[in-house]
ZANUMAR-197480 format. One record per residue: residue number from 1; x, y, z of N, C-alpha, C, O in turn. Coordinates in steps of 0.05 Angstrom, whole numbers, always signed. Atoms other than C-alpha are relative to their C-alpha. Layout:
// ZANUMAR-197480
   seq     n_c1     n_c2     n_c3    ca_c1    ca_c2    ca_c3     c_c1     c_c2     c_c3     o_c1     o_c2     o_c3
   NUM        X        Y        Z        X        Y        Z        X        Y        Z        X        Y        Z
...
END
This chain:
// ZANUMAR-197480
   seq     n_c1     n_c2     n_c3    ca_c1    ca_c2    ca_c3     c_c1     c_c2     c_c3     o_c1     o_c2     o_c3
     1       +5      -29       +2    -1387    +3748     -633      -20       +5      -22      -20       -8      -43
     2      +18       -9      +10    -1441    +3779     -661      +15      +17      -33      +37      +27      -33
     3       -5      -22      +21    -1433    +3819     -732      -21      +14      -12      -44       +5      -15
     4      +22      -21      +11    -1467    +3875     -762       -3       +1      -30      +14      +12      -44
     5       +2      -11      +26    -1490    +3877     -828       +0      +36       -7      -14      +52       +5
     6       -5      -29       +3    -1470    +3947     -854      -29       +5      -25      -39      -13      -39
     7      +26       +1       +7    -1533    +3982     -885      +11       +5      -27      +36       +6      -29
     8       -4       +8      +29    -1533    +3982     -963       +9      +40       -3       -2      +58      +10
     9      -14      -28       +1    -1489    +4052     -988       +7       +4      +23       +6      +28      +26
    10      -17      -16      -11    -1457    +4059     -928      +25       -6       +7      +27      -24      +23
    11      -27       +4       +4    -1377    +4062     -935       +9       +0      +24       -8      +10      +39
    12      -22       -3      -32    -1324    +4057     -866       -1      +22       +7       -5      +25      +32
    13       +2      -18      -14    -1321    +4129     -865      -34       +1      +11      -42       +0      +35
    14      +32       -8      -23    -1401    +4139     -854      -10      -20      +16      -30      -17      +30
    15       +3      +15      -27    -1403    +4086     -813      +18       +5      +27      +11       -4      +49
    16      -25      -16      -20    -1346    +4116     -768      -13      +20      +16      -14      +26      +39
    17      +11      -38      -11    -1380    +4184     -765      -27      -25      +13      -28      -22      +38
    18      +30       +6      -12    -1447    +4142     -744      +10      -10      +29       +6       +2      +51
    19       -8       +2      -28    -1413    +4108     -690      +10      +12      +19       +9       +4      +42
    20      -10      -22      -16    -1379    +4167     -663      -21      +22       +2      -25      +36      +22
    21      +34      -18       -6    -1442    +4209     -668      -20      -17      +36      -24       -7      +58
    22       +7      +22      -14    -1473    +4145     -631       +8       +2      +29       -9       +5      +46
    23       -9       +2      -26    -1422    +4143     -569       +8      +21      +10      +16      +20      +33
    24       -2      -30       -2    -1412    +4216     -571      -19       +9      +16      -12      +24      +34
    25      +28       -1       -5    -1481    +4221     -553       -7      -18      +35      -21      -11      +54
    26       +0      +18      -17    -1478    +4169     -504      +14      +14      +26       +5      +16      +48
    27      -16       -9      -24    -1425    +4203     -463       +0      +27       -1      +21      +33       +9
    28       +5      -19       -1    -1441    +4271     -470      -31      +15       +5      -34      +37      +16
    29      +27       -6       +0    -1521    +4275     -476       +3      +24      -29      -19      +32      -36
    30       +7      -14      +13    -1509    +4320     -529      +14      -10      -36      +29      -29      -38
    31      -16      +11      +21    -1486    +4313     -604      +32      +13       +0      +39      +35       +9
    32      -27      -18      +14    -1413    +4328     -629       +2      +24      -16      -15      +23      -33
    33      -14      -28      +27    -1390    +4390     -672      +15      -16      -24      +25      -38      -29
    34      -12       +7      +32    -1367    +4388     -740      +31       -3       -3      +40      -13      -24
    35      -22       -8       -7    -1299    +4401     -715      +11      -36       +5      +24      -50      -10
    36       +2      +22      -17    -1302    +4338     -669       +1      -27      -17      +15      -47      -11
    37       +7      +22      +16    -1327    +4290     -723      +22       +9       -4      +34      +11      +17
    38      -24       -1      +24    -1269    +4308     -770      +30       -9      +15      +48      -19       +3
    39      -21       +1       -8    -1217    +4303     -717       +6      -31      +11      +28      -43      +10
    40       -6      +30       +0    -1240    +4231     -691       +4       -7      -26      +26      -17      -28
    41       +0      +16      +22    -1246    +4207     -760      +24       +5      -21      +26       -5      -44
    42      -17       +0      +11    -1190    +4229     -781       -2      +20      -30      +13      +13      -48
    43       +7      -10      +19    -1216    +4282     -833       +9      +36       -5       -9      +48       +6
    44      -15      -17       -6    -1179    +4347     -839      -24      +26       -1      -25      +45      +16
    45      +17      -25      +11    -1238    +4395     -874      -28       -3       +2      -44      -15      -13
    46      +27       -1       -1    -1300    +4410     -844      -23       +5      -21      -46       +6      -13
    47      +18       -2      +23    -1334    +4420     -918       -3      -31       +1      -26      -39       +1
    48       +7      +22      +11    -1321    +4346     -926      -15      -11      +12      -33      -24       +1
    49      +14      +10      -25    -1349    +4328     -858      -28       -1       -8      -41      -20      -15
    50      +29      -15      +18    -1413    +4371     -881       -4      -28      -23      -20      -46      -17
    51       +1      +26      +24    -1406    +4316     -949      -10      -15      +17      -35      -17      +16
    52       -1      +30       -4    -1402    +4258     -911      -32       +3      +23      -47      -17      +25
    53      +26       -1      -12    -1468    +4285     -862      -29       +0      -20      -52       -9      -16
    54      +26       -8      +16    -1514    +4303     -915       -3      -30      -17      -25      -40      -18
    55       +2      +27       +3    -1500    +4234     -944      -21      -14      +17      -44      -20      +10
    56       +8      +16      -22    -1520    +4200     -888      -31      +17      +11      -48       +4      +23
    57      +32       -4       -4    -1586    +4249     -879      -16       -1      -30      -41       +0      -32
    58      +12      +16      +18    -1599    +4229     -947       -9      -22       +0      -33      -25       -6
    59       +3      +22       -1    -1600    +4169     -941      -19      -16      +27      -24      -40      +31
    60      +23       +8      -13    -1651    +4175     -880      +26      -16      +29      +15      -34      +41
    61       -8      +10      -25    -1587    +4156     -818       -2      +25      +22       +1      +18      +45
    62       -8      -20       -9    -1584    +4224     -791      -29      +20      -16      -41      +19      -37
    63      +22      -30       +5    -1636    +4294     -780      +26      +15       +8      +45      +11      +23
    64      -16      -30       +3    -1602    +4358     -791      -11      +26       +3      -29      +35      -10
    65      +21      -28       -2    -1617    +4428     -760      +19      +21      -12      +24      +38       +6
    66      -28      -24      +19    -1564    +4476     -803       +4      +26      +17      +25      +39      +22
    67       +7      -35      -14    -1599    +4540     -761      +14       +2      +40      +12      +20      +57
    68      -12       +4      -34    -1559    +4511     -688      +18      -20       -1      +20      -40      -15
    69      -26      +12       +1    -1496    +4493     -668       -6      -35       +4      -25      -42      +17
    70       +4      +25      -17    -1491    +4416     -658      -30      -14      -11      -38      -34       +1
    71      +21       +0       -4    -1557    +4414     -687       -4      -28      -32      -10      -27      -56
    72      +11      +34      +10    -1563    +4331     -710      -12      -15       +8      -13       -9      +32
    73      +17      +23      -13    -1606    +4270     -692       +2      -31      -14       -9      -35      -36
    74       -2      +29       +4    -1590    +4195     -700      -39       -5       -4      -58       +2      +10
    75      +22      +18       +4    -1648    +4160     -728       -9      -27       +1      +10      -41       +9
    76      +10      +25       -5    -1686    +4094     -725      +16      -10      -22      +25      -33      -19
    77      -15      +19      +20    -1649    +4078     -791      +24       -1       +0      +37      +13      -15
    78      -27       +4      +11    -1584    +4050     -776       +3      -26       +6      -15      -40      +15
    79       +2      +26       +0    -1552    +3985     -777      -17      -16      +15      -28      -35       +4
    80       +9      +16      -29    -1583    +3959     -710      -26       +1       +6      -36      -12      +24
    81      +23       -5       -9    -1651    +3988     -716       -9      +24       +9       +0      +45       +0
    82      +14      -22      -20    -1691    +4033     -669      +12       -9      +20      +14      -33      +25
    83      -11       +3      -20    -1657    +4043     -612      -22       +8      +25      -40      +23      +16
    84      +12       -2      -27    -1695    +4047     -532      +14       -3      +24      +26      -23      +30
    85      -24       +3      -30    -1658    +4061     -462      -28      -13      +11      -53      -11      +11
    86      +16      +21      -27    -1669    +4004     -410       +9      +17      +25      +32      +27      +25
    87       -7      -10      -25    -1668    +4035     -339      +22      -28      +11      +20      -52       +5
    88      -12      +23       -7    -1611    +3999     -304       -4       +1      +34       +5      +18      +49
    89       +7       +1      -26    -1634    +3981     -237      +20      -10      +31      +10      -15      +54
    90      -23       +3      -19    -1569    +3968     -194       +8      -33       -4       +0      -43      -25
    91      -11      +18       -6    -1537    +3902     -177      -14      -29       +5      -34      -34      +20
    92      +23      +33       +1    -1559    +3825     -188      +24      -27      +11      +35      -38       -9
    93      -18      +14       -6    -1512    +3776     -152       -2      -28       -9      -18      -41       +4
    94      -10      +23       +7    -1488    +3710     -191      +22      -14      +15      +45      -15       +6
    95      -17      +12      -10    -1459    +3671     -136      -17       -1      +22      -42       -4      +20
    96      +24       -3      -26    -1482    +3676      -59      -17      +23       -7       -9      +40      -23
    97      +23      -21       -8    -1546    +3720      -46      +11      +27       +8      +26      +24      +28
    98       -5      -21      -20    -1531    +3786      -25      -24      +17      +16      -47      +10      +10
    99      +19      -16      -16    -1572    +3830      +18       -3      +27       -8      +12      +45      -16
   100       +7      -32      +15    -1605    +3888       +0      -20      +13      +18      -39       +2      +28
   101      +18      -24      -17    -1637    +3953      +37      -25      -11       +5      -35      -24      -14
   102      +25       +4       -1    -1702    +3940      +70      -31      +16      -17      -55      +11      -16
   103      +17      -17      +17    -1732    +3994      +23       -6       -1      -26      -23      +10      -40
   104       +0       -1      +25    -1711    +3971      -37       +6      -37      -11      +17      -55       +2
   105       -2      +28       +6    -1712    +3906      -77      +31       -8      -20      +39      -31      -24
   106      -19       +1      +11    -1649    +3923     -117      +20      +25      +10      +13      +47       +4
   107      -16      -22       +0    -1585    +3966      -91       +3      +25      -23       -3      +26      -47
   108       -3      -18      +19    -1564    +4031     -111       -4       +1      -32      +11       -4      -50
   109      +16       +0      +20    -1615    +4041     -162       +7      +33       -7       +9      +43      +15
   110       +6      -23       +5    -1610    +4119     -195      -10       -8      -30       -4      -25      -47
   111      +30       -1      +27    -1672    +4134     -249      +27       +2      -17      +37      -18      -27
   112      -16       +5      +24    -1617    +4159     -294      +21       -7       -8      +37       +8      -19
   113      -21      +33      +10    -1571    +4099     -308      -21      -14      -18      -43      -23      -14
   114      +26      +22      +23    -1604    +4063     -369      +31      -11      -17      +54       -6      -13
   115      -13      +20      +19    -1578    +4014     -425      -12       +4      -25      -36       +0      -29
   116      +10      -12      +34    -1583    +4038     -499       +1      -40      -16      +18      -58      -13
   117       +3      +30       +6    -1609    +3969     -535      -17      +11      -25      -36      +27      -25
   118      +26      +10      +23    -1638    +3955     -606      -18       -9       +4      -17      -25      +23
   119      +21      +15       +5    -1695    +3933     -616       -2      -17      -11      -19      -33       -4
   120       -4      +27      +18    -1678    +3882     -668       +9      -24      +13      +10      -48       +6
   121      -23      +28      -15    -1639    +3844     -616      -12      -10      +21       +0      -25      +38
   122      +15      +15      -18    -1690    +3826     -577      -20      -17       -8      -30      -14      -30
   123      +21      +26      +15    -1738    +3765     -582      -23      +18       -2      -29      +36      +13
   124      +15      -15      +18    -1790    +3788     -626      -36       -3      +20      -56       +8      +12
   125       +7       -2      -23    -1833    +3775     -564       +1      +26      +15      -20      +37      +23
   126      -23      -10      -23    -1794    +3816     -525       -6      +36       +2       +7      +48      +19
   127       +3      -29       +6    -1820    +3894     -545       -3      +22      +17       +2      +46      +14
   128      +15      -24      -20    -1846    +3928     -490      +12      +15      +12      +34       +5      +16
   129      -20      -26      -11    -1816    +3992     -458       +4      -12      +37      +20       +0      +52
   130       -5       +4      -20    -1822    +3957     -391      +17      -18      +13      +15      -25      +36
   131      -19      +17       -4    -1764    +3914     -395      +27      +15      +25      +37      +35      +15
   132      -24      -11       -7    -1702    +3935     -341      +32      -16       +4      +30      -40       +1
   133      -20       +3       +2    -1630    +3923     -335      +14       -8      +28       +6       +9      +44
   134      -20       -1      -24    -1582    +3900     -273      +28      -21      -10      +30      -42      -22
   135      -34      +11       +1    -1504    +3886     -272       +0      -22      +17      -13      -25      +38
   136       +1      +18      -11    -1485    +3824     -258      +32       -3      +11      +52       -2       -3
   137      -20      +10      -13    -1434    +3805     -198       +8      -24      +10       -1      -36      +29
   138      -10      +30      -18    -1400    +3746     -184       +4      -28      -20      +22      -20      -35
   139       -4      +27      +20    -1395    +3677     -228      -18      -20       -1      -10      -40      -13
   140      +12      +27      -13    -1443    +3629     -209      -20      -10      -32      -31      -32      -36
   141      +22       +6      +18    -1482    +3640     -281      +28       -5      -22      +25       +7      -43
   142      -17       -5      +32    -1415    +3627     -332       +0      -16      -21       +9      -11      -43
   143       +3      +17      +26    -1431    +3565     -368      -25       +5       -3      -37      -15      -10
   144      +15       -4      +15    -1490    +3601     -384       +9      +27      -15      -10      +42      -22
   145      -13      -18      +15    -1443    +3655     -420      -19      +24      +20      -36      +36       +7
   146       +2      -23      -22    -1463    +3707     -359      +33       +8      +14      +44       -5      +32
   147      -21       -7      -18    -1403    +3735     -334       -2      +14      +21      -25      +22      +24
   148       -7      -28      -16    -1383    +3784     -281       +0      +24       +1      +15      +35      +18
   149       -1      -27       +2    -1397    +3851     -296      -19       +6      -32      -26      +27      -42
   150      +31       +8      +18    -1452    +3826     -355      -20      +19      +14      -21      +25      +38
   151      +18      -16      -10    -1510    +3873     -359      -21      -30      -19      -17      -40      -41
   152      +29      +26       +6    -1580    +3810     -363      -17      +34       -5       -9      +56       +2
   153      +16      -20       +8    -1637    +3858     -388      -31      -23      +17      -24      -47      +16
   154      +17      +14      -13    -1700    +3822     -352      -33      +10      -11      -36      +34      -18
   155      +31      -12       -1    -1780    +3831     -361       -9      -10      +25       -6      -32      +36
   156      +16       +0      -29    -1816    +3840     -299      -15      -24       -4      -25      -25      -26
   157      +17       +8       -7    -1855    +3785     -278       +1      -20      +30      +20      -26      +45
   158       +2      +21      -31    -1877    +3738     -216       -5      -33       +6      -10      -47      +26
   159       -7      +29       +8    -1869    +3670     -249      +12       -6      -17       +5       +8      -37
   160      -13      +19       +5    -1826    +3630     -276       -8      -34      -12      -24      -47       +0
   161       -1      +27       +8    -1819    +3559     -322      +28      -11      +18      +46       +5      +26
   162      -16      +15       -4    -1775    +3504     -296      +19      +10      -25      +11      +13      -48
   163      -28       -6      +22    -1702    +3526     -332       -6      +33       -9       -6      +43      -31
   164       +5      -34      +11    -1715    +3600     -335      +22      +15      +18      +23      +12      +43
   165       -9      -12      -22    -1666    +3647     -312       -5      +25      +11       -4      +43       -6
   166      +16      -20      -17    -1691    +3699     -263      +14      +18      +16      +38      +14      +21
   167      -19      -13      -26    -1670    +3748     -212      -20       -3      +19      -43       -1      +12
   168      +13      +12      -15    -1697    +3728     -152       +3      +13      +35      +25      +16      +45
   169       -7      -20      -27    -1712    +3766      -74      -13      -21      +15      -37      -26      +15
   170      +10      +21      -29    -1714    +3711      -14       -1      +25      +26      +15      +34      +43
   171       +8      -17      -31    -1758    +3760      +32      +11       -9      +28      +21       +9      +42
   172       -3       +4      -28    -1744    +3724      +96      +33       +0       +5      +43       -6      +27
   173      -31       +1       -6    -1664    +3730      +83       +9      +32       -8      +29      +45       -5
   174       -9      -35      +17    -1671    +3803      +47      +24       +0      -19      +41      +18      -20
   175      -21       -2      +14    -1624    +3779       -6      -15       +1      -30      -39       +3      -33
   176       +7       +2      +31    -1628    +3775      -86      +30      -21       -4      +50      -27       +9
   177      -17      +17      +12    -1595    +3730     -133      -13       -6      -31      -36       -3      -40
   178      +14       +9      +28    -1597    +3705     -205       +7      -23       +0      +30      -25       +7
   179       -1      +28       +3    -1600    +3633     -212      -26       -9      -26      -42       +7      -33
   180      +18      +10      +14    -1643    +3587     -262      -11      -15      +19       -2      -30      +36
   181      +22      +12      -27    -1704    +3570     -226      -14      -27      -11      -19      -27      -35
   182      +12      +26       -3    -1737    +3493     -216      -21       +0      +29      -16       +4      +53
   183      +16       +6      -21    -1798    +3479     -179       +1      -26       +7       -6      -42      -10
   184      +10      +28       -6    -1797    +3416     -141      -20       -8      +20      -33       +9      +32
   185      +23      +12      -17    -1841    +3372     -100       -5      +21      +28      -23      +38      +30
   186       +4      -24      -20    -1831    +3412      -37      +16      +11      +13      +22      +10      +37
   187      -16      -18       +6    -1788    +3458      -54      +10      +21      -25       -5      +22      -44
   188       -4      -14      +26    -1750    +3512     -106      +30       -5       +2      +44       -6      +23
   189      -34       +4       -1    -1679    +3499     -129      +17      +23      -23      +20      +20      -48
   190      -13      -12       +9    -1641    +3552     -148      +31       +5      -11      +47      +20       -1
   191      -16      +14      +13    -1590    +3527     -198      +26      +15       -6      +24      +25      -29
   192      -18      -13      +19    -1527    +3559     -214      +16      -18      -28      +16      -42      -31
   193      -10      +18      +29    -1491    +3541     -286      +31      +21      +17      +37      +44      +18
   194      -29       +5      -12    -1421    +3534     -247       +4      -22      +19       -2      -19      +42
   195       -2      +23      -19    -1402    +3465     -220       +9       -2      +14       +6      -22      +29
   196      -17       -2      -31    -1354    +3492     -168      -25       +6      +14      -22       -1      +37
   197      +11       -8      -24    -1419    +3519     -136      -32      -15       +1      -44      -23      -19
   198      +23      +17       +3    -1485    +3487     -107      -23       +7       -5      -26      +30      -13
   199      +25      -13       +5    -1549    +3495     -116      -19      +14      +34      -20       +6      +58
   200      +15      -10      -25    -1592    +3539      -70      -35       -9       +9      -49       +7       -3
   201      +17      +14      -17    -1655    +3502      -34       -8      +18      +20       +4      +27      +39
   202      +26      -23      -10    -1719    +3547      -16      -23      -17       +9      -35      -31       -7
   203      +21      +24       -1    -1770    +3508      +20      -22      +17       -4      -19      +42       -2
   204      +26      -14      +17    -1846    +3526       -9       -4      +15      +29      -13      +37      +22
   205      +17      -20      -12    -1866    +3561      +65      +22      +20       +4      +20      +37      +21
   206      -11      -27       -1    -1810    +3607      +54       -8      +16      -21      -22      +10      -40
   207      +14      -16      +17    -1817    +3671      +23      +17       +2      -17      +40       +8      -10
   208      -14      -10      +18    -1791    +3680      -45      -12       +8      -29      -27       -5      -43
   209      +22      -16      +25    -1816    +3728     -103      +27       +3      -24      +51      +11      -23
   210      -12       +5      +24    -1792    +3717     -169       -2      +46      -11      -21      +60       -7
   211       +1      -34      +13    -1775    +3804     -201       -3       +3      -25      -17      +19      -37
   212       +4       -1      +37    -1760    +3782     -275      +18      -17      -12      +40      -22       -3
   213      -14      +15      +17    -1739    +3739     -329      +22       +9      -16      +19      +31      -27
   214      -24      -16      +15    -1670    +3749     -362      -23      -10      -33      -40      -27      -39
   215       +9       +4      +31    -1687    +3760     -438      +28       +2      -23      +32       -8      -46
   216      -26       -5      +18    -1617    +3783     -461      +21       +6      +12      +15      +18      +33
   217      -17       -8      -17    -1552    +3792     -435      +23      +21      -24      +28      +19      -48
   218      -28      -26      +11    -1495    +3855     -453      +18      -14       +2      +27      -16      +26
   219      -34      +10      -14    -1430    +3817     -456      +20      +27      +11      +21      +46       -5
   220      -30      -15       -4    -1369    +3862     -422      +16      -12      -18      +19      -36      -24
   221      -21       +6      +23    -1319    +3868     -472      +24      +11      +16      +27      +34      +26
   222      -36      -14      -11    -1241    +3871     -444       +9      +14      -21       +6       +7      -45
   223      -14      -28      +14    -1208    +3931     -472      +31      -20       -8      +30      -41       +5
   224      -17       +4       +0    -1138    +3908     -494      +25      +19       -1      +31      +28      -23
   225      -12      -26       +0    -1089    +3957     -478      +31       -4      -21      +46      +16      -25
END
């Protein structure tokens, strides 16, 4: 598991309020009330609340509009960085191929489904706004720490190294898949990292177009009830 360095002055409570600002935001599109903060965090008096914000826009985590309700903005300075939404482009199957619409190269795709991602956490490579996202179904990638319901983040492109893992559309079957791709003599072998399952075998006059390279994967985290 990953850990966060906490940014220098900032205590559990203003890190609380940042993360609940944070996923507040996330699932609402809009910010919280003053009310709201105090009641997740457990804080009885909206003066202190007020305290604990102006802190935190001191200190450059948080913009403040005083003159409108609701009226805050998360900034580039918090633990994680600058934050950027990845479009998430529907469904990437780790296991058999599945088939997908003749119109589209990835199922139920909608524009606004995205993936909120630092920027720090990507290979320093890795910057560009044209990176996208697809959920991953099925097992076939798990001893490469891909699970089932894993969001891979990918960069577009139409090649591939030997040992790269990709998402991948075999035109003449209309399916997709993620596998780690190998060119051979005359052929492509599309590898899964799971030994119960085999590898998939593309001969070179079939059609198959490489969409994008994984660059990072979202683990799913089980809730524990």
């Amino acid at each position: 598991m990953m850990m966060v360095r906490k940014s220098k002055g900032l205590g559990e409570r203003h890190q609380k309020i940042l993360d609940f600002i944070a996923s507040y935001q996330r699932e609402h599109k809009h910010p919280p009330s003053i009310r709201e903060i105090g009641v997740h965090c457990d804080i009885s008096s909206t003066s202190v609340v007020n305290y604990y914000l102006d802190q935190l826009e001191k200190n450059g985590h948080l913009e403040r509009d005083r003159k409108i309700s609701r009226g805050m903005r998360l900034t580039g300075n918090t633990p994680l960085g600058d934050m950027f939404r990845v479009p998430l482009a529907g469904v990437i199957q780790a296991g058999e191929p599945i088939q997908v619409p003749t119109n589209s190269d990835f199922p139920s795709f909608t524009a606004d489904d995205s993936v909120e991602i630092a920027t720090s956490l990507l290979p320093s490579k890795e910057k560009g706004k044209e990176l996208f996202a697809l959920k991953v179904q099925g097992e076939s990638m798990i001893d490469a720490m891909v699970n089932d319901g894993d969001i891979v983040i990918l960069k577009p492109t139409q090649e591939a190294r030997n040992g790269d893992m990709v998402a991948v559309w075999l035109n003449d079957r209309n399916e997709t898949t993620l596998k780690f791709f190998f060119k051979e003599k005359d052929r492509f072998r599309l590898q899964p990292a799971n030994p119960t399952m085999e590898p998939i075998f593309i001969n070179k006059n079939e059609a198959l177009e490489i969409k994008g390279k994984v660059v990072m994967v979202i683990r799913k985290v089980e809730r524990l009830n």
